[in-house]
Structure formats: C-alpha cells, structure tokens
C-alpha positions as CSV (number, residue, x, y, z in Angstrom):
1,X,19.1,9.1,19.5
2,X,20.5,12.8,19.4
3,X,23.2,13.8,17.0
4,X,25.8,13.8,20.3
5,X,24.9,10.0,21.0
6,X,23.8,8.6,17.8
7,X,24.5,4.8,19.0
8,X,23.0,5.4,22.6
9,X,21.6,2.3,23.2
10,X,23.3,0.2,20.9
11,X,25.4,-2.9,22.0
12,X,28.4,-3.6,19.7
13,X,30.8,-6.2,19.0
14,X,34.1,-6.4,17.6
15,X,35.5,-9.6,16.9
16,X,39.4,-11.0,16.2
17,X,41.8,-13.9,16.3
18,X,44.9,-14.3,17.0
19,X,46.9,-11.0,16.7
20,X,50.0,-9.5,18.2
21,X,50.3,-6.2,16.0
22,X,48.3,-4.0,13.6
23,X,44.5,-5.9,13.8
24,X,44.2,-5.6,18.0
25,X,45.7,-1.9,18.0
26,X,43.0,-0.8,15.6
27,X,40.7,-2.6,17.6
28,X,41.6,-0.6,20.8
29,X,41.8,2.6,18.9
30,X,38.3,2.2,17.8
31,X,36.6,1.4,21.0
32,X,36.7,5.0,22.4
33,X,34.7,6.6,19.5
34,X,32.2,3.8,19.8
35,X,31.7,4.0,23.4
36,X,31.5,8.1,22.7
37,X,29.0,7.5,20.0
38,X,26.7,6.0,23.1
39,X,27.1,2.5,22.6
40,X,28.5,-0.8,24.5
41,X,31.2,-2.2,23.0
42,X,32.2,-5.8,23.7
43,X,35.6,-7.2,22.1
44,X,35.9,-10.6,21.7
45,X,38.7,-12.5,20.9
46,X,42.0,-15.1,22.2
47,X,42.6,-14.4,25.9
48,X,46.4,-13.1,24.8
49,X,45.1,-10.3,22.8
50,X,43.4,-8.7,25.7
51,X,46.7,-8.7,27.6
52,X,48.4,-7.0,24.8
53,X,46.4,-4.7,23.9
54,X,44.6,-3.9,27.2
55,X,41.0,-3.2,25.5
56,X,38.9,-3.2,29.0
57,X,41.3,-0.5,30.0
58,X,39.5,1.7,26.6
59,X,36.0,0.4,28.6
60,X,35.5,-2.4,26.4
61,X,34.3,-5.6,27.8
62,X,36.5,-8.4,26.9
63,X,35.0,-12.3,26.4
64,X,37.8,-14.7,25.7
65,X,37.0,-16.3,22.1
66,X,39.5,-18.7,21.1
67,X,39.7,-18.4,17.3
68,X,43.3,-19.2,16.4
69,X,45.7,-18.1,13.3
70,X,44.4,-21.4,10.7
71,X,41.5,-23.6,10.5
72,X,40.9,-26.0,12.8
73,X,37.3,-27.6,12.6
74,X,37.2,-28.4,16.1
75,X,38.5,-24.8,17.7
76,X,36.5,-23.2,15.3
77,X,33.4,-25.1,16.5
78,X,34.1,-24.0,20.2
79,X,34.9,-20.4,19.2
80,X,31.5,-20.2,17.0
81,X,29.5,-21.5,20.2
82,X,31.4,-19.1,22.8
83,X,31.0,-16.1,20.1
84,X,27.4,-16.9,19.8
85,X,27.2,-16.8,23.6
86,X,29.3,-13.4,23.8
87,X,27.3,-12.0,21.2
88,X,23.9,-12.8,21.8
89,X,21.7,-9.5,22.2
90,X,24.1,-7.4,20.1
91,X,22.9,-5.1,17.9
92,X,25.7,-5.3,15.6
93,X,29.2,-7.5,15.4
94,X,32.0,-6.2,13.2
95,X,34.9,-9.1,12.6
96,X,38.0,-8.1,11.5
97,X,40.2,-11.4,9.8
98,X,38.7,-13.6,7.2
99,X,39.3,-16.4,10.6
100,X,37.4,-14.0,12.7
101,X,34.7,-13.6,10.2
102,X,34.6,-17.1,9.2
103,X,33.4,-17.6,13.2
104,X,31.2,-14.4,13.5
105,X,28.9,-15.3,10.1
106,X,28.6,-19.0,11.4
107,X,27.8,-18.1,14.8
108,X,25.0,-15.3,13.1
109,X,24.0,-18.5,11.2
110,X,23.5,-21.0,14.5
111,X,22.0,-17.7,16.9
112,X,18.9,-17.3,14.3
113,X,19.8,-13.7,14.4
114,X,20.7,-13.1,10.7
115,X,19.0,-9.9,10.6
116,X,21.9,-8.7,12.8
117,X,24.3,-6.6,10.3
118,X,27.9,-8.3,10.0
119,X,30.5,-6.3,9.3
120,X,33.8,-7.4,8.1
121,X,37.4,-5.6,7.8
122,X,40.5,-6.9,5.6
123,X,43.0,-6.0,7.1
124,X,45.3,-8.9,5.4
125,X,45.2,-10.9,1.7
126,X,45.7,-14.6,2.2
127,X,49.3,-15.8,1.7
128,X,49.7,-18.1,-1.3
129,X,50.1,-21.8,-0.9
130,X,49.8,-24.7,-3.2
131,X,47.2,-27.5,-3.3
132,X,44.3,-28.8,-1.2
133,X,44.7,-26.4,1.1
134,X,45.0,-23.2,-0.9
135,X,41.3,-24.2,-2.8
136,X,39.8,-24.7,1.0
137,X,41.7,-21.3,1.6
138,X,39.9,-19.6,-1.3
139,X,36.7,-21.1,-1.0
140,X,36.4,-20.1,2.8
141,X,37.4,-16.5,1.6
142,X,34.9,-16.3,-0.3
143,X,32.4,-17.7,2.0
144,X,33.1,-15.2,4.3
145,X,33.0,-12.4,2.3
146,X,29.4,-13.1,0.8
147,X,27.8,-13.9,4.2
148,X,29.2,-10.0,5.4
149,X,26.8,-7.2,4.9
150,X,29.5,-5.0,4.5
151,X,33.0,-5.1,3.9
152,X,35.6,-3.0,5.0
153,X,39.1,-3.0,2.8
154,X,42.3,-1.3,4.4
155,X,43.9,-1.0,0.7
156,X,42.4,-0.8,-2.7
157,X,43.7,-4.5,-3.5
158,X,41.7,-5.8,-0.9
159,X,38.2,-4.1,-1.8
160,X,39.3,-5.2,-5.8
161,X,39.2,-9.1,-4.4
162,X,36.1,-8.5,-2.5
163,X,34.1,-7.6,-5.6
164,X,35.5,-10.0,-7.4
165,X,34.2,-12.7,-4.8
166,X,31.1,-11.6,-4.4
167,X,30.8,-8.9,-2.0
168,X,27.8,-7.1,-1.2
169,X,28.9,-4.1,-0.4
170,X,32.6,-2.9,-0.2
171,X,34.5,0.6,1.3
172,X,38.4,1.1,1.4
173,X,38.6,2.5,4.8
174,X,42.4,2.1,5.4
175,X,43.8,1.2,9.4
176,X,45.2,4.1,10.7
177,X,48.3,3.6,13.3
178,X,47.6,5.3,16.5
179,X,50.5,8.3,17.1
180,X,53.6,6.7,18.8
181,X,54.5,8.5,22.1
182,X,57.3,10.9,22.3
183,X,61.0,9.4,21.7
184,X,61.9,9.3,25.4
185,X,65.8,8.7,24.7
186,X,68.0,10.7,22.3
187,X,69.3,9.5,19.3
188,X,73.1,8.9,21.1
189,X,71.5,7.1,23.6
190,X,69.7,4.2,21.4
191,X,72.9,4.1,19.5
192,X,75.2,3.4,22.2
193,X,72.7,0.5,23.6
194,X,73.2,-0.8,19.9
195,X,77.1,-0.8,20.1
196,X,77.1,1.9,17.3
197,X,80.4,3.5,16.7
198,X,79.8,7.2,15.5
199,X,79.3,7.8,11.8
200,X,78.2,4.2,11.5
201,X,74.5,3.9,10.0
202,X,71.6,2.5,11.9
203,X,68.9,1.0,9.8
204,X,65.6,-0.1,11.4
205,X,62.6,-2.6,10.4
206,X,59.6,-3.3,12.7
207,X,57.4,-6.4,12.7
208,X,56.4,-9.8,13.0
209,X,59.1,-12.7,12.3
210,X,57.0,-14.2,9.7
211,X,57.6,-14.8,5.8
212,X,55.5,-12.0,4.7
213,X,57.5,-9.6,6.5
214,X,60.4,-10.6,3.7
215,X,63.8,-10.6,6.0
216,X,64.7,-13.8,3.9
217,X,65.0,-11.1,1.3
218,X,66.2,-8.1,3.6
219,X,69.0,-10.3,4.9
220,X,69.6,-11.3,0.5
221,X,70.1,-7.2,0.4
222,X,72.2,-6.8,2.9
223,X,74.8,-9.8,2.0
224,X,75.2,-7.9,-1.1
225,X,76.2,-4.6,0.2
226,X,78.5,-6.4,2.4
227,X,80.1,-8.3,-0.5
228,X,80.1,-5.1,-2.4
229,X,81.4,-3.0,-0.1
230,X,79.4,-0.6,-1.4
231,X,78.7,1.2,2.2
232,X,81.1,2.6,4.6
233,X,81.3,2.4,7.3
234,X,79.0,-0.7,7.1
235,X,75.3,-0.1,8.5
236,X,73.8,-2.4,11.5
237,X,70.4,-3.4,10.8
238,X,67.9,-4.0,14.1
239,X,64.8,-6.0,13.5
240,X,62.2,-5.1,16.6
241,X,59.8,-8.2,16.5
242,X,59.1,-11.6,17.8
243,X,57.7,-14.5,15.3
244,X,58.1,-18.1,14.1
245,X,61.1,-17.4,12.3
246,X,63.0,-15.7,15.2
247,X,65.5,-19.2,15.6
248,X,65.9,-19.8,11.7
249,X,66.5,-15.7,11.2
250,X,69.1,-16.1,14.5
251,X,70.9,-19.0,12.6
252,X,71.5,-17.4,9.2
253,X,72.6,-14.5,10.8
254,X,75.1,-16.3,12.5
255,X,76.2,-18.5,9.8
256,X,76.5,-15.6,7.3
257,X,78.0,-13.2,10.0
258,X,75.6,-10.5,9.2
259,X,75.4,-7.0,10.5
260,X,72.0,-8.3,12.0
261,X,70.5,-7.6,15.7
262,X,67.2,-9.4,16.5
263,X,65.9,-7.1,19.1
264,X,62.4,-9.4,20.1
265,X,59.3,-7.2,20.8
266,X,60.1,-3.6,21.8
267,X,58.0,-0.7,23.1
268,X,60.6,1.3,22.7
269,X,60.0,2.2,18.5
270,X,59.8,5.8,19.0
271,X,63.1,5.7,19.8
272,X,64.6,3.5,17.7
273,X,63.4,5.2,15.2
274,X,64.3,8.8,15.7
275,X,67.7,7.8,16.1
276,X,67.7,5.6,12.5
277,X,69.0,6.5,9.9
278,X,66.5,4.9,7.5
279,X,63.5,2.4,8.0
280,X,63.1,-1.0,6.0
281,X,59.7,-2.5,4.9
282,X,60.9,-5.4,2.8
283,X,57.3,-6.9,2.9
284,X,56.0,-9.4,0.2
285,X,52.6,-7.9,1.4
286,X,51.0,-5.2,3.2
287,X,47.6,-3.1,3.8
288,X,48.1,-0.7,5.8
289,X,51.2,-1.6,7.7
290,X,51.5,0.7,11.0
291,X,55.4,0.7,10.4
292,X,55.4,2.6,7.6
293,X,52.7,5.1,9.3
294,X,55.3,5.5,11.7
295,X,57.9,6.4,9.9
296,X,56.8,8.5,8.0
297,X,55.3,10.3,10.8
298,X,58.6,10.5,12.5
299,X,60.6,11.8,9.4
300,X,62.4,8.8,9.2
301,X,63.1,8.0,5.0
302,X,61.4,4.8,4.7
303,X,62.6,2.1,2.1
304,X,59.8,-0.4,1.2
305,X,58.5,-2.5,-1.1
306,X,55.6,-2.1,-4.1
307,X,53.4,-4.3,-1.6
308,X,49.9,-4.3,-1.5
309,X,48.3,-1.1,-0.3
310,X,52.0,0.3,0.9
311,X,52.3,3.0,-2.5
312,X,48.9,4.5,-2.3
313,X,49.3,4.6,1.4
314,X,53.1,6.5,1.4
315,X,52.8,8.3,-1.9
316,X,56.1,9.9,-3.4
317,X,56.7,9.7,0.7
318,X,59.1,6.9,0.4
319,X,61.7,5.2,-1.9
320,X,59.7,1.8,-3.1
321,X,61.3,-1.4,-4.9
322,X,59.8,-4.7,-6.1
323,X,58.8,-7.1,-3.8
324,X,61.3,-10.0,-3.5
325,X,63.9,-8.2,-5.0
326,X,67.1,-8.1,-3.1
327,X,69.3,-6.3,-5.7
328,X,66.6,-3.4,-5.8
329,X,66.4,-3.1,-1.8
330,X,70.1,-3.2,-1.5
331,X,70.6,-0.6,-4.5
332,X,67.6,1.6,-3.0
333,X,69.9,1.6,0.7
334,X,73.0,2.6,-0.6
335,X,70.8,5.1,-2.5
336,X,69.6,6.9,0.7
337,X,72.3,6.6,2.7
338,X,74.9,7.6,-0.1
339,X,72.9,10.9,-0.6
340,X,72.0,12.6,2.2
341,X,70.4,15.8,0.3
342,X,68.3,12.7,-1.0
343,X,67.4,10.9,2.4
344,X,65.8,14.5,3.4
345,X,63.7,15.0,0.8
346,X,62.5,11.4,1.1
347,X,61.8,12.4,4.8
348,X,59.8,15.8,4.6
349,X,58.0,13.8,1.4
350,X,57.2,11.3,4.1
351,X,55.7,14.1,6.4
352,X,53.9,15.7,4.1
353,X,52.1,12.6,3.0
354,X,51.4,11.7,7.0
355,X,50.1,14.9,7.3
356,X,47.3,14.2,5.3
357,X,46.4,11.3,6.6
358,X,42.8,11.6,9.3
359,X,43.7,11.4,12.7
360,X,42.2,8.6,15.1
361,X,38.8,10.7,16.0
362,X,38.1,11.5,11.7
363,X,39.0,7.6,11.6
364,X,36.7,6.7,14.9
365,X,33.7,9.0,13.2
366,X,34.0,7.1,10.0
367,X,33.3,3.4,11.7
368,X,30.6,5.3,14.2
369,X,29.2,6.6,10.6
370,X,29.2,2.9,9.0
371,X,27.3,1.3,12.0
372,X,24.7,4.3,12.3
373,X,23.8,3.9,8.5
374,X,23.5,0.0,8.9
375,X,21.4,0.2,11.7
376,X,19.0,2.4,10.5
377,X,19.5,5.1,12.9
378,X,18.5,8.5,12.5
379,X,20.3,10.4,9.2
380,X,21.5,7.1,7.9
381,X,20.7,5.2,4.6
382,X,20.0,1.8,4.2
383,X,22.4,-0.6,4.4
C-alpha cells in the first residue's frame, strides 16, 4: 500500500437500516474518500435507501439488506443471512444504527469471520419507552455495542453511554452534512409560493414527522404567540418533511387553525431557507442534526433546543432553550424576530461556528484513517 492508496486492495462494507435523512447521506458522502483511499466499497442496506440516496451513483455497490426501523426476529433473521452473504470476503464492515449493528455483529458471529474488525457509528440515542420492551431495548444496545471493535459517537452523549455499556473502544467523530447546493430561487420568490404577504415572517424547520423531532411542542409554542399576540404581523411556520405523524400534525393544525404549512419532503431547502427568517429545531433529541448544519451554514439564526449533541455542535451560534419547553421556544421566537440587531448576530455567530467545522474530504480522511489503523495497514496502530 502507498501513502496515495492506503486501502488499495481492501473490500469494505457499510451497513444501514431503514433511513430517509441524516444516516444514508453520510453514508453516500463517505463512499468517495473510501473508494479514493483504494478500496471497494459495498453499501448494504433496505432497497429504498438506495433510491434515495443514489449510493451506486458515488461507485458503491449496493446489496438490498432488509433490516427495518424495530426488532422483528424474523426480518432480522433474513437480513443477518443476506448480510452475511453480501459481506462475505470483506475485509472490514462498518454499521451505522444500533439495528444495523445488531445484524452486522450477528452475521460476523454466523460467517466464522470474527477476526473481521466491526465498526459501529451512533448516529442516534434510543428513544425512551416503558416496560418489556424498553429492558429488551437496552439490553440489545448494549449487546451491540460490546460485540463492535470500535465505536464511533456523532455527540459526546453518545460516546458517554458507550463507555458506560461496555465499549471497547470509543471516538466522537460527529456526522458532518454535506454543503447544500446554491439557493436556486430568491427569497421573494419562495415567499410568494408560501402566500407570504410582505413584512410577514417566515419561520422554517426541516425533518422527519416523528416524535423526536418535537412539533407536538413547536405547535405548543406557536399557540402561545398567537394567543399572546405577541408577534405582528403573525409569522407562518413551514415544516419540510414526511413521517408518521404527517395526518395527526395535519389534524391539529386544522383544529387549532394554526399558522402551520406541512410542505412533505422538499429538495428545495436551500431555498427555503435563505428566504427564512429564522430556523426551528424543537428536537427532544439530536446528534448531529444536518438541519442545524445547514443553517448555520446559510446564515440563517437558528432557534433549537439543549438536545443531545445540538450545543457543542452550534456553540454560542444559536439561541438554545430546554427541550419540551414550549414557553421557552415561543419566548426565544419573539426574541429573534423582535430584535433584528439580535437575529444578526445570532447569524454571523452561526457562520463563524460552521466555519470551523472540517469539510467532507477532512471528514472522509478521518474514517479512511480509522479503517487503515484497524486493519493493520502500513503507519497504523493496533486496533
């Protein structure tokens, strides 16, 4: 191996369930700097993530591994028997997802191959629940996490809960959003496709219709600003993302006749939010959440919660507020748009702190770096 090519030769895979956001983008944006390090990279994962995120465009090849969003003891004994197929020969599999890694250490188990290193990223904490199913919830985390050679944590949190559980070997490496193309329409433009009068305020959030996004709490936040009248002219508030709570989220918004557009799954976020006039995380929790990368990237004030990895992430780059706390949110909004001199410090903060963030090639060189060291290749230490 030369310095140029240090995984020439090498076969890797990367391994994920179900995803529609943040875990298959990082995926893709890793593949390139794999492939440029010299080796193979296959990608396995549920058929629909390859026609999301295109990853044998990035010259990955792709094997359809159905491991699904929650356990399911039969699925996850046909995904562990197609994984093993897909990754026999590899010289090295990397799962990212406790589900994907649950599959990836029991099909290491059933191949024979356990001298194959296992690399594992947490990209997400589990969500609480009660009962039965929150002990089998814990004790598969932790399952997973001891049978991984190493473990990759996108936020401090994470790589705290790994030790704790047992974990070999544990780096916070956080998920770095790719750079969003160029806003392609002007600020007038996206408003007038939102039915914005002028002088009215657009706020923006971006992600999955799911309960740890919090809108139960955003929409809490912004029935209190309307009762208060504390804002005027009101602001409209456009949610870009698809989810299980799309129909619930459509019927509140109804019922309470809130200033509320569900926009589904957009492409167009560049856009959206150059033209807004603030951007909403109202998370309950986060690692490294690609909307607030974004944001701050596009000078856009961000308003967000305390979640998970989200304040070592953005810094003094954004105005943060306790998780599940409407009153706070609510209070932080009419902060920022109430002071503009305020909203554009929050925003050069914001750039500053993205500015310091390493770019997708520093990121790439980081992974190649992990995989050269547990391999044993030239340079490297042991893993």
């Amino acid at each position: 191996m030369t310095e140029a090519s240090p995984l020439r030769g090498r076969r890797v895979v990367e391994v994920l369930a179900t995803s529609a956001g943040g875990v298959g983008t990082h995926v893709r944006t890793i593949v390139p700097a794999i492939r440029a390090a010299g080796a193979s990279v296959g990608v396995c994962g549920a058929p629909a993530t390859e026609q999301l995120f295109g990853f044998r465009a990035v010259g990955a090849d792709f094997r359809p591994v159905g491991i699904s969003s929650g356990l399911n003891p039969v699925a996850d004994g046909r995904a562990v028997v197609q994984l093993r197929a897909a990754a026999a020969g590899a010289d090295l599999v990397h799962a990212h997802g406790l589900r994907a890694g649950l599959v990836a250490a029991a099909a290491r188990r059933l191949s024979g191959e356990r001298q194959r290193p296992l690399v594992l990223t947490l990209h997400n904490a589990l969500q609480e629940s009660s009962g039965p199913k929150q002990k089998l919830l814990r004790a598969v985390e932790g399952l997973t996490i001891r049978a991984a050679d190493l473990v990759l944590a996108v936020s401090s949190d994470l790589a705290v809960n790994a030790r704790r559980l047992g974990a070999r070997d544990v780096r916070v490496v956080p998920a770095l959003a790719p750079p969003l193309a160029p806003a392609t329409r002007t600020r007038a433009e996206v408003r007038d496709e939102l039915g914005l009068d002028d002088g009215r305020p657009l706020l923006v959030a971006v992600g999955r219709l799911h309960p740890q996004k919090g809108y139960d709490v955003l929409f809490d936040a912004v029935g209190r600003w309307e009762r208060a009248g504390s804002l005027a002219p009101a602001p409209l508030v456009a949610i870009a993302g698809d989810g299980p709570l799309e129909a619930e989220l459509a019927d509140r918004i109804r019922a309470e006749r809130l200033p509320i557009l569900l926009l589904g799954r957009r492409s167009d976020v560049a856009d959206l939010l150059a033209a807004a006039d603030a951007c909403l995380l109202p998370s309950r929790w986060e690692g490294s959440p690609f909307t607030a990368q974004e944001a701050l990237r596009a000078g856009t004030p961000l308003i967000s919660t305390r979640a998970g990895g989200i304040p070592e992430l953005v810094g003094n780059g954004a105005e943060l507020v306790p998780v599940g706390d409407a009153g706070a949110l609510a209070d932080a909004v009419v902060r920022v748009l109430g002071d503009p001199a305020h909203a554009a410090e929050l925003a050069e903060a914001g750039r500053r702190q993205a500015a310091g963030w390493p770019d997708e090639q520093a990121a790439g060189r980081q992974i190649v770096a992990v995989y050269r060291e547990l391999l044993g290749a030239p340079g490297g230490g042991s893993p």
